[in-house]
C-alpha positions in Angstrom: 90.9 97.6 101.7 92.9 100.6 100.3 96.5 101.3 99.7 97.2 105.0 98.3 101.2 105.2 97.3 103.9 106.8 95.8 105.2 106.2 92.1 108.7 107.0 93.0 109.9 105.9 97.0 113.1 105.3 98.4 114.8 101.7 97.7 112.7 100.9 95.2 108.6 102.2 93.2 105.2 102.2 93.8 104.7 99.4 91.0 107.6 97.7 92.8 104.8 97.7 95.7 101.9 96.8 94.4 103.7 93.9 92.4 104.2 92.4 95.6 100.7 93.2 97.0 98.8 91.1 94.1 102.0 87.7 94.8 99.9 88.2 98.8 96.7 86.1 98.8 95.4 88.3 101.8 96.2 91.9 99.7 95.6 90.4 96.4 92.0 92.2 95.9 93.1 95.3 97.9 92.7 98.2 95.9 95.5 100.3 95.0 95.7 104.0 94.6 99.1 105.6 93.1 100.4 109.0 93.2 102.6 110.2 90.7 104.7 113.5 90.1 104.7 111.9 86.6 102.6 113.0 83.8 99.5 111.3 82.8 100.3 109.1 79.2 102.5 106.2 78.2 103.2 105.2 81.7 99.9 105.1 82.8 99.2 102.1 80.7 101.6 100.5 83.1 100.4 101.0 85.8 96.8 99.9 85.1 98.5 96.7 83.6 100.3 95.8 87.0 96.3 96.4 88.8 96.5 100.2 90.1 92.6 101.1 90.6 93.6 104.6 89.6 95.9 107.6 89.3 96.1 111.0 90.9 99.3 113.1 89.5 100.9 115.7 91.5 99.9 118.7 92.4 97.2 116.7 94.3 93.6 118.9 94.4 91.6 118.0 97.1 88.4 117.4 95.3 89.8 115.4 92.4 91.5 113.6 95.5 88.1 112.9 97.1 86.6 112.0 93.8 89.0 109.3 93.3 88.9 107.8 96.4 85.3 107.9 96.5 85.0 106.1 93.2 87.7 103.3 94.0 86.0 103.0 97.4 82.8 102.3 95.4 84.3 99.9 93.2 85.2 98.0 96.2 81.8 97.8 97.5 80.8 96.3 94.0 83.5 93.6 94.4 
């Protein structure tokens, strides 16, 4: 129901990912979360675009963490 991953990975990125969850029928309404050491701003327009259900940058803080999580988790309910 939930994917949380990286922007940046080895072999390839996050976006790279999720790109390939939403081609998978099964995945395609699995929600995405995606961690980033990059800075909130002109790429996060891109990553909403590609169907990331949010963003948590780096440093992660626990209760913004939570917060997010919960509220994507919610979202999914309302599906």
């Amino acid at each position: 129901d939930l994917i949380i991953t990286d922007w940046s990975m080895p072999g390839g990125s996050g976006l790279d990912l999720i790109s390939e969850i939403h081609l998978e029928k099964a995945l395609a309404k699995t929600a995405v979360v995606l961690v980033t050491s990059v800075p909130a701003g002109a790429k996060e327009g891109v990553a909403f675009k590609i169907g990331v259900d949010d963003l948590i940058v780096k440093p992660i803080q626990i209760s913004q963490f939570v917060e997010k999580i919960e509220k994507v988790l919610q979202k999914l309910l309302s599906r």
